[in-house]
N, C-alpha and C positions, 0 to 999 in steps of 0.2 A: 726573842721571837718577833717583837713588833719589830725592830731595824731591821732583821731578814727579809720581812716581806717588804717594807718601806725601801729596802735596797735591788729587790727583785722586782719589783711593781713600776719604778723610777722609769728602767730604759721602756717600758711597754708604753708608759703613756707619751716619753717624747718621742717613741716611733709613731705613736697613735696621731702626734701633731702634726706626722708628714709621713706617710706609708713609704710614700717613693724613696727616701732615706736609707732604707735598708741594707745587708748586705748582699744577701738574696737578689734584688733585684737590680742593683748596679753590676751586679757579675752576670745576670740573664741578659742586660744590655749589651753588656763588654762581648760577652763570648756571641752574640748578634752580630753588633757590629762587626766584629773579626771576621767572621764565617760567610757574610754578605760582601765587605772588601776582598775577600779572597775570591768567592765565586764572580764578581764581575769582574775583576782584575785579571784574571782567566778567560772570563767568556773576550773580554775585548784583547788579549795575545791571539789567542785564537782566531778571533777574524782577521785580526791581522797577516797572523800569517798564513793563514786558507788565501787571504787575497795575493800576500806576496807570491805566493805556489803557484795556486792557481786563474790569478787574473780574474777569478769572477766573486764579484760579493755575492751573487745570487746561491754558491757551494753553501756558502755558512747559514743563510738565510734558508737553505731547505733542511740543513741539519738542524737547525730549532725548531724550522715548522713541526719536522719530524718527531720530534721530543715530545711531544705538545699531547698526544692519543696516549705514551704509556704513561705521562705524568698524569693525565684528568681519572686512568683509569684505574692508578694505583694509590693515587693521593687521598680516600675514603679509608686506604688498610691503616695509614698515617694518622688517621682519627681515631682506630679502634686500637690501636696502640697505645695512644697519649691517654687513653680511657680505661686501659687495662695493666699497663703498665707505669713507674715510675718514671713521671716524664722528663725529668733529668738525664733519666738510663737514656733515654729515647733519645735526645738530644748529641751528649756525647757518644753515641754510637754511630749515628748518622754523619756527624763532623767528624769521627775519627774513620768510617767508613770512606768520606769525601776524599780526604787526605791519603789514606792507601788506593782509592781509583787512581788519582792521578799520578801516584808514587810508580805505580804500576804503565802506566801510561808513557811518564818519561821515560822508565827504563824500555821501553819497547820504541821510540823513538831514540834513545840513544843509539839501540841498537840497531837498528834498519832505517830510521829518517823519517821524513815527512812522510805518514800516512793517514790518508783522509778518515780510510775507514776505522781508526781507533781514535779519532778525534772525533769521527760521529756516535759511538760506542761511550766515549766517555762524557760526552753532553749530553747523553740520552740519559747516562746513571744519574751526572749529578743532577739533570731536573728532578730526576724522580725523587732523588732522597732529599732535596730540595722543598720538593711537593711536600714530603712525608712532615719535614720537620715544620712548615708551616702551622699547622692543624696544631701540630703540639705548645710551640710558642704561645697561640693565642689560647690557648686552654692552662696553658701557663698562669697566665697573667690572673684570667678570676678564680684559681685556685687560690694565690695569694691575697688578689685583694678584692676579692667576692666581698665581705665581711666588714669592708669599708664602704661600699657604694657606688654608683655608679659616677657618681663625680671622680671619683679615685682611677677607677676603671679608666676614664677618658683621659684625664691625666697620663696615666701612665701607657692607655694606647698614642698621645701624643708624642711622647716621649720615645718610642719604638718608630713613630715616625719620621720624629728626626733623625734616627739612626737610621733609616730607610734610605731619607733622599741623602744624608751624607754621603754613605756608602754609594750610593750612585753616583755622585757628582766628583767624589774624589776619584776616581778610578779614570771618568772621564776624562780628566784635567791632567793626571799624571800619566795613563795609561802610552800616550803617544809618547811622550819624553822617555820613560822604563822601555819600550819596547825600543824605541831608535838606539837604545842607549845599551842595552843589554842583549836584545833578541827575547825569542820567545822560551826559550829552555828555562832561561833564570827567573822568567818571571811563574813557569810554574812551580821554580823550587819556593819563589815564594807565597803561592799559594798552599803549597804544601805547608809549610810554615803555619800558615795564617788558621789553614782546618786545625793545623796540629794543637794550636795555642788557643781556638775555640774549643775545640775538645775538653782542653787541662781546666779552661778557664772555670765550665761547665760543671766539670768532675766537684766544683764546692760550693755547687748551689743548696744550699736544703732545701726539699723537695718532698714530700712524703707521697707514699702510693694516692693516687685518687681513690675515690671511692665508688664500687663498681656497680653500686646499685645490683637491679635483679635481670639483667639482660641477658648475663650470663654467653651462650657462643651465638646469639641470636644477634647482634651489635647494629649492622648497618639495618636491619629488616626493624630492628627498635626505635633506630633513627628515626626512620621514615615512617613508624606511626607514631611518633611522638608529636614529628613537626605536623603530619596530614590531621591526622586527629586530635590532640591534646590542646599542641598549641600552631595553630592552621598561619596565625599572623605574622610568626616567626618566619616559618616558608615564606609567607609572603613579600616580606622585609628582604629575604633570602634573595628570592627572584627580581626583586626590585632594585637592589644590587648590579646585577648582573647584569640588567637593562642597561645599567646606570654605565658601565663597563664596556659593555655594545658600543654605546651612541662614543665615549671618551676613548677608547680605543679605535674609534673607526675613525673619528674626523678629528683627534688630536695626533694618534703616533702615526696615520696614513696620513691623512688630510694637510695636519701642519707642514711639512717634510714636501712634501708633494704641489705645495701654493709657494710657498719659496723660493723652494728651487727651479721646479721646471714651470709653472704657470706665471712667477713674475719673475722667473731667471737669476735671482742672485747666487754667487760662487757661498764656496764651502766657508768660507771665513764669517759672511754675514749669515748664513743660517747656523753655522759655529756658535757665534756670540746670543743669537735670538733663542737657540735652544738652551742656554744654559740661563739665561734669564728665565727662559721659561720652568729648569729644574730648580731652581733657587725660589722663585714663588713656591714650588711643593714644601721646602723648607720654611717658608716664612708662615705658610700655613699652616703646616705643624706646631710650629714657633706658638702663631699666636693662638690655635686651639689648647694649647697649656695652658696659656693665661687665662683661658675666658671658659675655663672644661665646666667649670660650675653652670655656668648659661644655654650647654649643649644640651638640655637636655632634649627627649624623640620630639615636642613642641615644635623645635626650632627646624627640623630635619625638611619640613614643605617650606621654608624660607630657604635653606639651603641649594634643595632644587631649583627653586626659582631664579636662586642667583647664577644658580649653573644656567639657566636657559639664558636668561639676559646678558650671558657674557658672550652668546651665539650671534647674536642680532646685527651686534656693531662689522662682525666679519660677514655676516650675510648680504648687509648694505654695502660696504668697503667695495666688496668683489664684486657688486651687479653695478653700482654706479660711477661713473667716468674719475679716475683718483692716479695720481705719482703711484709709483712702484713702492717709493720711501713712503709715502704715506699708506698705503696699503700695508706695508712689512711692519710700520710702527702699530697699525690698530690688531693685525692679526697677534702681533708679538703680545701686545698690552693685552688684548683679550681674552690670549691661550693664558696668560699668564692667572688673571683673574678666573676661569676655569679652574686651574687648578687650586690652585684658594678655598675655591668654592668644595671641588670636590674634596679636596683633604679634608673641608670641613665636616662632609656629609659624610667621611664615612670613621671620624670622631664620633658623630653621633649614631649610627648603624651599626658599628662595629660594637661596640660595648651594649648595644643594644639585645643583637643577638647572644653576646655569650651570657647579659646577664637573665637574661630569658632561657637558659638551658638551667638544668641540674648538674651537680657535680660530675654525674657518671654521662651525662650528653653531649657535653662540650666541646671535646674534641672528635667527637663522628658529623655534630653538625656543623662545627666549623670547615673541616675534612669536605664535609659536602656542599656548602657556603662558596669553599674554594673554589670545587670542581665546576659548580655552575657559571663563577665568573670567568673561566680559565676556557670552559665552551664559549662563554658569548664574545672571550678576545679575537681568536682568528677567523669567527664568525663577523664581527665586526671588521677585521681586514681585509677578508675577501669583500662583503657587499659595499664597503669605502672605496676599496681598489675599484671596483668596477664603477663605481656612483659618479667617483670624477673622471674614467676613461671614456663614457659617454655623455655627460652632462655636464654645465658650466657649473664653479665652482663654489657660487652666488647661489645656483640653483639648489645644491647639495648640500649648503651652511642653512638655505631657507627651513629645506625640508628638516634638518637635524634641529632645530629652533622649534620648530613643528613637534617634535618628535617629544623633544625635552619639556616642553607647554604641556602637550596631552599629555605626561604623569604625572601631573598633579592632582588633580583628583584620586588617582588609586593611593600617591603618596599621605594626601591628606587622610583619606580614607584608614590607610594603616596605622596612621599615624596616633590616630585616636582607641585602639586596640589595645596603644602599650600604655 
């Protein structure tokens, strides 16, 4: 009897010396990563050949904007699922959901050709269940390792992040060469593929149902008095997010892109190489928040802000005062890049902050709605960037967003002392 438990007892405590070890959670990575390479590896065929067709980036560009209202307003159902249902079920159903959208889609372009309107149809699904399976992943994560802590938690949201910007950077890098090379048909056989083998990967996760608490069909209206009344800081962390989303979406994926090119004129090769510097910092800060997750605790979250402000400064000076083109393009590069440093940092420490601030049975309706609010404040952020620098000097618009990023610090600190 003693060697039975002495032999059963063994693997728990060397899983106990590194959570992240598991098999569970290398196969919730794996079938991530997949399911991410495939949907960008897609969405970039696609614009490609909307451009090749039709001559305007601006088609593909309205079929996302488009996307954007049913995913913020469906992506809450996605929460009450991961909450009510077996979130493994939830996962492979939606990857294997992904994978017949588009299965369905080639055969109707095989059949009839280039049609916009079933490529606007089918970017509008995959956001959605794109949306949906967000909310579940991160309700994922502290179902398994709620019980280890929040160092674990940040850990292992670090680690989701590097599966993040891989997945983006790869697709980048290869996406042109697969398409010159192939066309766009084959590259959705191989997203199909990619859903199809995120699915299987999924199907052996162990998983158990969550726990559904007493909500019962009352879900999102529970939500929002948990976060309004129970726990008001959480919302607040919530919305603070989101800000945080505003100001990074508006004057990194508008602004960067837009000073570049058209305000200090350099061709597609040198914003080529500055953009991909600047995704490879997302990765380095993923990188090093695994090393240092023990140090992330909500403490550090108003250092993190701050670092995001200050990395505003140096491009707000560059673009007002007399400077080369190449030295302008080296500070904004350098800049944007420490930005994102700073934010992956911030939201290593935010992120696990929230989920470990819900209950088992909350997790994914608040995450769910976590989402949705940063998913508003993005093309909210694009529009008032887009219009900031078509009337205003660029200097002027980097001042104010340094502005912007200064004053939350206070509400940040404020929160900060809550958790």
């Amino acid at each position: 009897m003693t060697n039975a438990y002495e032999c059963t007892t063994q693997p728990q405590r060397s899983q106990a010396a590194d959570p992240l070890r598991t098999r569970d959670f290398r196969l919730l990575v794996a079938g991530l990563g997949i399911s991410l390479f495939a949907n960008l590896m897609l969405r970039f065929a696609m614009s490609m050949w909307v451009l090749d067709k039709t001559g305007s980036a601006a088609a593909f560009a309205s079929i996302l904007t488009a996307s954007i209202l049913p995913t913020i307003l469906l992506s809450p159902l996605g929460g009450v699922m991961a909450d009510r249902t077996n979130r493994r079920t939830v996962m492979v159903a939606l990857d294997a959901l992904s994978a017949v959208t588009v299965l369905v889609c080639v055969a109707i372009f095989s059949a009839a050709g280039f049609n916009l309107a079933a490529i606007a149809v089918m970017q509008v699904v995959l956001a959605v269940l794109d949306a949906m399976e967000t909310p579940t992943v991160q309700a994922a994560l502290p179902q398994m390792f709620r019980s280890h802590g929040e160092d674990v938690m940040r850990r292992a949201m670090a680690v989701v992040n590097v599966v993040n910007q891989t997945s983006t950077l790869v697709p980048a890098v290869l996406g042109g060469v697969l398409y010159a090379a192939v066309g766009a048909m084959p590259m959705m056989g191989l997203t199909i593929v990619g859903f199809g083998a995120a699915a299987v990967v999924e199907c052996f996760i162990r998983l158990g149902a969550p726990d559904r608490g007493d909500a019962g069909g009352d879900d999102l209206r529970a939500a929002g008095r948990f976060l309004t009344r129970e726990r008001p800081h959480v919302l607040h962390l919530v919305l603070i997010c989101a800000a945080l989303n505003f100001l990074v979406t508006g004057y990194a994926e508008v602004g960067f892109p837009y000073m570049v090119r058209t305000v200090l004129g350099f061709g597609s090769t040198a914003y080529g190489l500055a953009y991909g510097l600047v995704g490879a910092s997302g990765l380095l800060g993923a990188l090093v928040g695994g090393r240092v997750a023990r140090s992330l605790s909500m403490r550090r979250f108003p250092m993190a802000i701050a670092a995001f402000s200050l990395t505003i400064l140096p491009q707000a000076l560059v673009m007002t005062i007399p400077a080369g083109g190449v030295m302008r393009l080296a500070v904004l590069t350098a800049s944007t890049c420490g930005t994102m440093i700073a934010i992956t940092l911030a939201n290593l420490i935010a992120v696990p902050a929230i989920q470990m601030g819900c209950p088992e049975d909350m997790t994914g309706k608040v995450m769910s709605l976590a989402l949705s609010a940063s998913m508003c404040a993005q093309p909210l952020g694009q529009i008032a960037y887009g219009w900031a620098y078509s009337v205003y000097p660029a200097g002027a618009v980097l001042a104010v967003t340094f502005a912007l990023a200064t004053a939350m610090l206070p509400p940040v600190a404020h929160v900060t002392r809550r958790f």
